[in-house]
PAZAPA-4460 file (N, C-alpha, C; in steps of 0.05 Angstrom, whole numbers, plus 32768, in hexadecimal, padded with zeros to 4 digits):
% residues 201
    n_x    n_y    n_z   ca_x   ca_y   ca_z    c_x    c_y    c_z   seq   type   mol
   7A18   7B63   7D5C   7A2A   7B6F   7D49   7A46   7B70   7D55     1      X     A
   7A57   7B67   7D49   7A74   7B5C   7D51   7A83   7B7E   7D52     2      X     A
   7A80   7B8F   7D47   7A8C   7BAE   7D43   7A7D   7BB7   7D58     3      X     A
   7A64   7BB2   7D5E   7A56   7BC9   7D71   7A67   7BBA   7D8E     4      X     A
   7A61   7BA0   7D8B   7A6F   7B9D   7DAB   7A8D   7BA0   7DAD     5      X     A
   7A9D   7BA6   7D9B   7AB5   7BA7   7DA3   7AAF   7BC0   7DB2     6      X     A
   7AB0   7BD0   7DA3   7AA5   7BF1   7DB0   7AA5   7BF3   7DC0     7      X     A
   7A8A   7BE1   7DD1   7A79   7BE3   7DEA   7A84   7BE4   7DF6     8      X     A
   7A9F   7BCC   7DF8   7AB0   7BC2   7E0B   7AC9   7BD9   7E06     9      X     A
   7AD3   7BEA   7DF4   7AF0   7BFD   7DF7   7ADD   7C13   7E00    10      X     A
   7ABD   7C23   7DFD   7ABE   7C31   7E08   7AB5   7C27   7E27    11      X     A
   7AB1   7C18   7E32   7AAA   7C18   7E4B   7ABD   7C0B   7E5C    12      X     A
   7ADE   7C09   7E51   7AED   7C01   7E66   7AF4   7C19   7E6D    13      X     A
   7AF3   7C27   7E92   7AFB   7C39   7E9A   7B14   7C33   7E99    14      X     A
   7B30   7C2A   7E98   7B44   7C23   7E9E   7B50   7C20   7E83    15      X     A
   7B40   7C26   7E6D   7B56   7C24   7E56   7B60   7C43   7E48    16      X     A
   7B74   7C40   7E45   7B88   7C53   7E40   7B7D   7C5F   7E1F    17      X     A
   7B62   7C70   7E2E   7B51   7C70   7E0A   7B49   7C92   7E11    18      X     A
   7B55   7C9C   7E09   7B4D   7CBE   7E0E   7B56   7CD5   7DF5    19      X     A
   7B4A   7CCB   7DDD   7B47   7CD2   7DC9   7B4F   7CF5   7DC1    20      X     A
   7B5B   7D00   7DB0   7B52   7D20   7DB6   7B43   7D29   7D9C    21      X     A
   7B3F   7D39   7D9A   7B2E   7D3E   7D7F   7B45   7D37   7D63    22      X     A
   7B38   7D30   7D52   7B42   7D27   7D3B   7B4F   7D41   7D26    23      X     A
   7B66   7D3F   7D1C   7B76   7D4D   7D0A   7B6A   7D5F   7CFD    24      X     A
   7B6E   7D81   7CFF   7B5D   7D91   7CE9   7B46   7D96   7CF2    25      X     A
   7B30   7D8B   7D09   7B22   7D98   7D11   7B22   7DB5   7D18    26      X     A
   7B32   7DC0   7D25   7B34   7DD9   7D2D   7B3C   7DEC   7D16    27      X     A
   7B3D   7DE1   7D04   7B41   7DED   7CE7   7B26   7DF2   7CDC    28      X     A
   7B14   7DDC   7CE8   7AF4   7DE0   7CD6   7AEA   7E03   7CDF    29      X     A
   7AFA   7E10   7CF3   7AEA   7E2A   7CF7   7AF5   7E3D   7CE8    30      X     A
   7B0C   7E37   7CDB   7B0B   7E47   7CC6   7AFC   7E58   7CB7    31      X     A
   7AF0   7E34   7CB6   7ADC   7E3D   7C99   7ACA   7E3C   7C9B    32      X     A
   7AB9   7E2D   7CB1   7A9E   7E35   7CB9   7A99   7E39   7CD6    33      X     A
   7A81   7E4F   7CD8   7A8A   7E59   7CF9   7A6C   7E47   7D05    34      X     A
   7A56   7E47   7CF9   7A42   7E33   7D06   7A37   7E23   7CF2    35      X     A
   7A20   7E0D   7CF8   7A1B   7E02   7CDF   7A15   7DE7   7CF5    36      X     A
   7A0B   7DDA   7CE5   7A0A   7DB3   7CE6   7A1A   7DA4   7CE6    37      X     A
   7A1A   7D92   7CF3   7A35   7D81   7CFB   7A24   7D64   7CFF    38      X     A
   7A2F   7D4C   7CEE   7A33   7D35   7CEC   7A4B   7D26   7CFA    39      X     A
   7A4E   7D20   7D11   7A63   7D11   7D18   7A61   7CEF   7D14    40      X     A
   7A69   7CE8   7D01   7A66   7CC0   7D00   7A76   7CB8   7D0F    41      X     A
   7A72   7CA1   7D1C   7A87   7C98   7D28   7A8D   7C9E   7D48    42      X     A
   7A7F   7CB2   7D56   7A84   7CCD   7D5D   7A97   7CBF   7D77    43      X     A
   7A94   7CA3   7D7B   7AAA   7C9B   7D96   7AA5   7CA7   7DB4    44      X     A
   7AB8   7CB1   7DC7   7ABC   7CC0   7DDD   7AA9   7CDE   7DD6    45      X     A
   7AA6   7CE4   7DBF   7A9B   7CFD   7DB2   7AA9   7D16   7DB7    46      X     A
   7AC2   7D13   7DB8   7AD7   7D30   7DBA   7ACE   7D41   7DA3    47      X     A
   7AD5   7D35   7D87   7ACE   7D4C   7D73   7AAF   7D57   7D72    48      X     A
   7A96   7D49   7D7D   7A7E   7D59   7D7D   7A80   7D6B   7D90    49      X     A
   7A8F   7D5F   7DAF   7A8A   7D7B   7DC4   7AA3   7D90   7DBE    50      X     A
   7AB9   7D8F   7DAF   7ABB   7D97   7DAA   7AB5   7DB5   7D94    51      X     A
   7AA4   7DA8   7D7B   7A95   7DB4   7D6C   7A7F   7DCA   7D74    52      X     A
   7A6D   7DBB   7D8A   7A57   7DC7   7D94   7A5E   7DDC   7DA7    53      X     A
   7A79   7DDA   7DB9   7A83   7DEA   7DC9   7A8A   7E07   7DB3    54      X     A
   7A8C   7E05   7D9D   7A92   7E20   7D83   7A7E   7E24   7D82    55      X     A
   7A63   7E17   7D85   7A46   7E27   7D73   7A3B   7E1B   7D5D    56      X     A
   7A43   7DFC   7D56   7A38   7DE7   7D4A   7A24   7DDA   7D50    57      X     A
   7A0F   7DD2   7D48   7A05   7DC4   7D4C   79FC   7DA2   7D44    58      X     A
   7A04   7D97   7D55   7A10   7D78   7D43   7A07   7D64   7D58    59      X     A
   7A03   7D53   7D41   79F3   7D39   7D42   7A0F   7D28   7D4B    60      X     A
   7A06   7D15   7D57   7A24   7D01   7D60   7A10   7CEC   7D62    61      X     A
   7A24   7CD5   7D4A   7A14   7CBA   7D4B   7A2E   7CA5   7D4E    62      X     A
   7A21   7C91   7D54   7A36   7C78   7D60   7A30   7C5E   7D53    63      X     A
   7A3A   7C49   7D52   7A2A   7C34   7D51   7A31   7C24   7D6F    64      X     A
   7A39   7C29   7D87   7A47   7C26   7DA1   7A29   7C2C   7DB4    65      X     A
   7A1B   7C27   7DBF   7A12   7C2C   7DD5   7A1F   7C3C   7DF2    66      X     A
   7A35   7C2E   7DF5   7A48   7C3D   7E07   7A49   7C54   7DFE    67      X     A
   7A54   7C59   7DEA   7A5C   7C7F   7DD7   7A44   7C8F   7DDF    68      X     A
   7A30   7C83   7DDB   7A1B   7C91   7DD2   7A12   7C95   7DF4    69      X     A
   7A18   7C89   7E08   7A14   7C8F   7E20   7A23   7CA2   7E2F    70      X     A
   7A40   7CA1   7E28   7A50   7CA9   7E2C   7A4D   7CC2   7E29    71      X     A
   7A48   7CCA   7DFD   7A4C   7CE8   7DFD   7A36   7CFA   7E06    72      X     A
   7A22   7CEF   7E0C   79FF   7CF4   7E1D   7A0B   7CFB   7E41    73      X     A
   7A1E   7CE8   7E4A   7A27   7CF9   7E61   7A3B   7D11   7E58    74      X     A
   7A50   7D16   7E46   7A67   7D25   7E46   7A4E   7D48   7E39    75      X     A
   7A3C   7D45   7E2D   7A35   7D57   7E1D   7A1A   7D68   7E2D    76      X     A
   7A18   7D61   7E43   7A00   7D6A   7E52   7A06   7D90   7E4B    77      X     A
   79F0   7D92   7E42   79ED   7DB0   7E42   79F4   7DC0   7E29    78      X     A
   7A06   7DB1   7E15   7A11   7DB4   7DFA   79F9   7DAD   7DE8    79      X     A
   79F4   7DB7   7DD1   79EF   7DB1   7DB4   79F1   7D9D   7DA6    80      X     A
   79EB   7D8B   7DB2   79F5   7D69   7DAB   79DD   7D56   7DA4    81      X     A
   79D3   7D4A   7D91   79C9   7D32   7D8B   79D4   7D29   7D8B    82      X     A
   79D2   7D08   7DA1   79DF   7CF3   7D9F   79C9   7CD5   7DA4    83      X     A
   79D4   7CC2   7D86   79C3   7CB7   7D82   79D1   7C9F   7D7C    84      X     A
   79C6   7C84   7D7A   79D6   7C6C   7D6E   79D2   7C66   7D55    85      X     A
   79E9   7C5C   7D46   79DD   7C5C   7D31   79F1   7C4C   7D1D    86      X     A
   79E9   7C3C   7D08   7A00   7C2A   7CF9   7A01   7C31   7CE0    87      X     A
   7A0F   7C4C   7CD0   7A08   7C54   7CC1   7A0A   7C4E   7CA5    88      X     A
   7A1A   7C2F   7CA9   7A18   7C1E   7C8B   7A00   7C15   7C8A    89      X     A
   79EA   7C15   7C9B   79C7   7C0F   7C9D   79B6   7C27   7C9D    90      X     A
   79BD   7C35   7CA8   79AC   7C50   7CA6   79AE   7C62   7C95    91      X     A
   79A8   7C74   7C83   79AF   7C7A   7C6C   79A5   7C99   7C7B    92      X     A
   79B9   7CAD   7C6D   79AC   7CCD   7C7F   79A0   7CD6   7C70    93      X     A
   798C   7CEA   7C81   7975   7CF4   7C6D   797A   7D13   7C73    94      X     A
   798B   7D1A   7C81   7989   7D3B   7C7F   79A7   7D3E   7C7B    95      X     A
   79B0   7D5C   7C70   79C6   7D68   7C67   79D4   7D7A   7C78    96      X     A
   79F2   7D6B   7C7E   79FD   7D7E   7C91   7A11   7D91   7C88    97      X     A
   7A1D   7DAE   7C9A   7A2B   7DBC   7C87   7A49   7DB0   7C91    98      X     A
   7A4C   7DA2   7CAB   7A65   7D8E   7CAA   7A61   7D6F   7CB5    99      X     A
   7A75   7D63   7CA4   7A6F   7D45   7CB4   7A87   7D3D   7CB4   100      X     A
   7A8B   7D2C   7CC6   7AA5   7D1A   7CD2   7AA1   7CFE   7CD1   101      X     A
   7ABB   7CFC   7CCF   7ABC   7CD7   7CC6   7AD6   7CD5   7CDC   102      X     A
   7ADE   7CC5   7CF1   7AEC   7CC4   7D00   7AF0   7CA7   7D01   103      X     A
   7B0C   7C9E   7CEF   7B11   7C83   7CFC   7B00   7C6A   7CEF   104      X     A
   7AE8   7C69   7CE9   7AD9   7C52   7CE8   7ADB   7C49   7CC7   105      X     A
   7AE8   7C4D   7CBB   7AE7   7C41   7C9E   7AFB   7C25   7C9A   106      X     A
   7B0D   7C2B   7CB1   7B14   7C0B   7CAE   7AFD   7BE7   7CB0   107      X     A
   7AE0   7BF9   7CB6   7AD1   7BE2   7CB9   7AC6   7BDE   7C9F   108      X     A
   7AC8   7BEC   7C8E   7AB5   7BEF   7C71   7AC5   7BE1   7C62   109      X     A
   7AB5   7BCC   7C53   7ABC   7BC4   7C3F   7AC5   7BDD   7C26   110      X     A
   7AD0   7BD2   7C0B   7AD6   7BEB   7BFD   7AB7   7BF8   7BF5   111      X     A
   7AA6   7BE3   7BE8   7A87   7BEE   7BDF   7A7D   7BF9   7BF3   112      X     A
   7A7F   7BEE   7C05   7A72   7BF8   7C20   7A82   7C19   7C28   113      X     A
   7A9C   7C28   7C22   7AAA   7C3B   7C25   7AA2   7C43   7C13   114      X     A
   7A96   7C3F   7BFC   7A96   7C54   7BE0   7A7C   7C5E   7BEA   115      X     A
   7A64   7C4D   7BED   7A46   7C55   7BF0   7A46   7C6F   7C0A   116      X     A
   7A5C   7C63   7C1B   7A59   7C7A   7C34   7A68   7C92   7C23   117      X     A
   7A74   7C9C   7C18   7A87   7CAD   7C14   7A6E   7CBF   7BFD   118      X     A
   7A67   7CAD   7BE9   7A52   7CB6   7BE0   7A38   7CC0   7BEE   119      X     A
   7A2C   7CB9   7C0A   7A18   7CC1   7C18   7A1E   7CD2   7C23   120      X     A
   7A38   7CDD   7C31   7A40   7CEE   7C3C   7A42   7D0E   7C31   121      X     A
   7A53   7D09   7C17   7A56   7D1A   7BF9   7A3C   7D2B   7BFB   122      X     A
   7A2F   7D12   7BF9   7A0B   7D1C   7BE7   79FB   7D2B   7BFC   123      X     A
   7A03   7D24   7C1D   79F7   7D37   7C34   7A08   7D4A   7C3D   124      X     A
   7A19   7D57   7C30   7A28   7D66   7C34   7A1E   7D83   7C2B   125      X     A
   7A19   7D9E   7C3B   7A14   7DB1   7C2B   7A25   7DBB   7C1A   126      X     A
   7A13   7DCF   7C04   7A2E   7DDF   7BF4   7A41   7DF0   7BFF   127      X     A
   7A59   7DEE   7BFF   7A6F   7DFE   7C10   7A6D   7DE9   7C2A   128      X     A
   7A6B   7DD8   7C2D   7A65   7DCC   7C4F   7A85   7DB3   7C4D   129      X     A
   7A8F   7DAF   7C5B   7AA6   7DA3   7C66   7AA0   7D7A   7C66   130      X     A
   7AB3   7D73   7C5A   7AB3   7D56   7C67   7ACF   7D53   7C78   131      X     A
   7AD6   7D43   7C8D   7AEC   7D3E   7C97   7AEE   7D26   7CA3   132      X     A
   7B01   7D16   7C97   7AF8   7D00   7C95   7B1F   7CEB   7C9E   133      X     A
   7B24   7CE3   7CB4   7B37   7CDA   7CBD   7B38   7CB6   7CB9   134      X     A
   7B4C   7C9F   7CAF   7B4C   7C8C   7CAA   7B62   7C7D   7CB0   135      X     A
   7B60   7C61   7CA9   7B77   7C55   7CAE   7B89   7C4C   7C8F   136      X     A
   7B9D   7C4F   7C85   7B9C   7C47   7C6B   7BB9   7C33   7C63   137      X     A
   7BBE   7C25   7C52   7BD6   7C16   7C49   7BE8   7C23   7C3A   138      X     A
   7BFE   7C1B   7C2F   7C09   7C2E   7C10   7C13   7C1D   7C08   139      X     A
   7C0A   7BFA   7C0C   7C06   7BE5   7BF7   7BFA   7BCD   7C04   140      X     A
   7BFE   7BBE   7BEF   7BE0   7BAA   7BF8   7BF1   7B94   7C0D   141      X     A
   7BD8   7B8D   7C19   7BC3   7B87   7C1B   7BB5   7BA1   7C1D   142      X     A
   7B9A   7BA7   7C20   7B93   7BBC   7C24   7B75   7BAD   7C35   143      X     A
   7B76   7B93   7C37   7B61   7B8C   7C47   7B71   7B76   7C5F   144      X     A
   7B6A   7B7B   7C74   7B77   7B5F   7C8A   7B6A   7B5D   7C9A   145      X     A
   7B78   7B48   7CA8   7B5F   7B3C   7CBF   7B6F   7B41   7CE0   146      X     A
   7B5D   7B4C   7CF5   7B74   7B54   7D06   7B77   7B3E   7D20   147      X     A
   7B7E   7B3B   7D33   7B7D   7B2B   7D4C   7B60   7B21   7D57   148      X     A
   7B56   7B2F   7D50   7B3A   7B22   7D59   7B28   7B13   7D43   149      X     A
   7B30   7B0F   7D2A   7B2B   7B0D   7D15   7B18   7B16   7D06   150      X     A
   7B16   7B38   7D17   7B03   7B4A   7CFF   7B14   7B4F   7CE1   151      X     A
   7B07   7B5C   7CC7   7B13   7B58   7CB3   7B19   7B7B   7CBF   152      X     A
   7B31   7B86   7CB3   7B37   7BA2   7CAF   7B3F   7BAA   7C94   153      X     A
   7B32   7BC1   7C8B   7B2E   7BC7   7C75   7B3C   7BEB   7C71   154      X     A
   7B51   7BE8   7C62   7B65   7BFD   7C5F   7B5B   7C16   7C4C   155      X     A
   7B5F   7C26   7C44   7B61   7C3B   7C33   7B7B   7C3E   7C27   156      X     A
   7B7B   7C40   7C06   7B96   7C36   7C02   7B9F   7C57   7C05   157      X     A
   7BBC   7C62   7C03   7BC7   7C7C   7BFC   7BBC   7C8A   7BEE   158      X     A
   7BB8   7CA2   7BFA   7BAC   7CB1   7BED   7B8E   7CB0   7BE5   159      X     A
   7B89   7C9F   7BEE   7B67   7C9A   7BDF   7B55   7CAE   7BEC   160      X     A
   7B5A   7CB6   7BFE   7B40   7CD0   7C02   7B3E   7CDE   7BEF   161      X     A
   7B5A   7CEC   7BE6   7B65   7D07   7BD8   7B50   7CF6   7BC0   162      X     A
   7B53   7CE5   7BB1   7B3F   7CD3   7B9D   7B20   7CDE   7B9E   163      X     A
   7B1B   7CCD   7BB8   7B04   7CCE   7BC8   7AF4   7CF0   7BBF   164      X     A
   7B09   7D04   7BC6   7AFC   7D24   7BCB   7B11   7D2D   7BA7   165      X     A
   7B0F   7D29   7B9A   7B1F   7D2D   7B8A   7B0D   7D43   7B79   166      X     A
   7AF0   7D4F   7B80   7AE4   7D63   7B75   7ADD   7D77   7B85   167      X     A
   7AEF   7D71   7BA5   7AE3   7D88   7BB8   7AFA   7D90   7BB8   168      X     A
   7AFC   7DA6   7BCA   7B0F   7DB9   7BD0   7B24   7DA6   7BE9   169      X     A
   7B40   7DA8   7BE3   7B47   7D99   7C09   7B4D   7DAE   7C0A   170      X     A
   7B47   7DAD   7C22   7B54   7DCC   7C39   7B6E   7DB9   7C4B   171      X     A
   7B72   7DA1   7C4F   7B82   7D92   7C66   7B7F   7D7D   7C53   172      X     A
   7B95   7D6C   7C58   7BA8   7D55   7C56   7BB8   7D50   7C69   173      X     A
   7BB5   7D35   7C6F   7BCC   7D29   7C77   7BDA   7D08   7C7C   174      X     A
   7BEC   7CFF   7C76   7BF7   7CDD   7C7F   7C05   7CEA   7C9A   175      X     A
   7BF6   7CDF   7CAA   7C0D   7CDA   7CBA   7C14   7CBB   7CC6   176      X     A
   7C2B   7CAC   7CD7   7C2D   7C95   7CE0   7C1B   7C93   7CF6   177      X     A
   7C0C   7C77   7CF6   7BF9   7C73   7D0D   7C08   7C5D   7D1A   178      X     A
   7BFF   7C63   7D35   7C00   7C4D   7D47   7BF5   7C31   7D36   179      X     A
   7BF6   7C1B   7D46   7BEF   7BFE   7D39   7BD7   7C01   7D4C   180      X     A
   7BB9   7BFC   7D37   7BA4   7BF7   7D40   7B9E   7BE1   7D4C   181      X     A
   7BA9   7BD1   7D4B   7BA9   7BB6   7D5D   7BC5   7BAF   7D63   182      X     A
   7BCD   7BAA   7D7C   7BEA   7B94   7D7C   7BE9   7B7D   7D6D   183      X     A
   7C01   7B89   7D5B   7C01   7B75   7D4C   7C1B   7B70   7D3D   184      X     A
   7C2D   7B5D   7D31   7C48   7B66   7D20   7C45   7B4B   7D08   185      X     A
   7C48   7B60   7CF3   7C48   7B7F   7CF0   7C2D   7B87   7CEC   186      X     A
   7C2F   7BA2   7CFC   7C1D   7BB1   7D01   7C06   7BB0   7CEE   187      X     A
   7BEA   7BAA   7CEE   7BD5   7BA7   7CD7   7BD5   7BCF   7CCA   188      X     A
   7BD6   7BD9   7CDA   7BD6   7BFD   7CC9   7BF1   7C06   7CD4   189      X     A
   7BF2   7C17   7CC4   7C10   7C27   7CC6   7C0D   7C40   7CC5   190      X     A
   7BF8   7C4C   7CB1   7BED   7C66   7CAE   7BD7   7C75   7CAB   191      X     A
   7BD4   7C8C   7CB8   7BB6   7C99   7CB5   7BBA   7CA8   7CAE   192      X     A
   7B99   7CB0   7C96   7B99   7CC9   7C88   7B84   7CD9   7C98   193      X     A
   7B81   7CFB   7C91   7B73   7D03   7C93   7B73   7D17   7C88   194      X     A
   7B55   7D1F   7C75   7B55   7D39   7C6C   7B37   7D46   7C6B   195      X     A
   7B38   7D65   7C69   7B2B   7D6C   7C76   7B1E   7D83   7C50   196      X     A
   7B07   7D82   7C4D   7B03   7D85   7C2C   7AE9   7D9D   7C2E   197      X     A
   7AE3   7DAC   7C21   7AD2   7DAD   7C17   7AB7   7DAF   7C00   198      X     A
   7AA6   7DAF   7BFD   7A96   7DAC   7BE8   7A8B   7DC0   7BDB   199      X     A
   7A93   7DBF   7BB8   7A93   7DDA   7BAE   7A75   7DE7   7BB0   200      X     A
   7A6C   7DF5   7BAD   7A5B   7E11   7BAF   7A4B   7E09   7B8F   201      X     A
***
């Protein structure tokens, strides 16, 4: 799998300049809930699960990375952590969490392939329970490209989460300018969204 080994190879260079911090609005999720279930997709270096679990969460952290998944199994020794591998455009979830996180990885989804996740996510979500969900997005087309290595990258157009959650509650919003996910000119992304929602009662 061309995505799992990129991974393999950014999380296991010790020498690359990759030290992630927890993702936007996390520290906002205690707001509103003080313990509960935690879905981390994506989960990377796993800052936002040890993070989470360090509050009194208990959360599952899945990868499709081998490295990640080794990685957050050393960083989480002693914490509240499931950590497992997993490709979750193949695996379909069978239990309901009261938060889940989406960090980053939707630039790999096709659009059908982003609606069905967004919908799976929705539907394992408890009542009152949080989605937060960070991306890469365009604010015109192309809204699909191909980057230096000649993976395809697949955008989120403006505003489309707010779309996306357009019957939950947002608690957080935000565009802000991103770095360029790949060197490249001109840059294939320009901006990330992230918002942080929850699901009505």
């Amino acid at each position: 799998m061309e995505i799992e080994q990129e991974y393999n190879q950014i999380f296991s260079n010790k020498d690359a300049d990759f030290n992630p911090q927890i993702m936007r609005f996390l520290s906002n999720v205690l707001k509103y809930k003080k313990t509960g279930t935690v879905l981390d997709i994506g989960a990377g270096l796993g800052q936002n699960s040890i993070f989470l679990a360090k509050n009194g969460f208990q959360v599952e952290a899945v990868d499709i990375s081998d490295e990640s998944v080794k990685i957050i199994k050393e960083k989480s020794v002693g914490l509240n952590i499931l950590v497992r591998k997993s490709d979750i455009k193949t695996e379909p979830l069978v239990s309901d969490y009261d938060i889940i996180i989406s960090s980053f990885i939707l630039h790999h989804f096709t659009k059908k392939e982003r609606n069905a996740f967004f919908e799976m996510i929705q539907k394992h979500t408890t009542q009152g329970g949080l989605n937060i969900v960070s991306a890469f997005v365009a604010k015109e087309e192309p809204f699909e490209k191909t980057n230096e290595k000649g993976y395809p990258i697949y955008l989120l157009k403006s505003d489309e989460l707010k779309e996306v959650y357009s019957k939950w509650e947002v608690l957080n919003f935000e565009q802000i300018y991103s770095k360029p996910l790949y060197p490249s000119k001109p840059p294939l992304v320009e901006y990330a969204e992230t918002i942080l929602t929850r699901k009505p009662l």
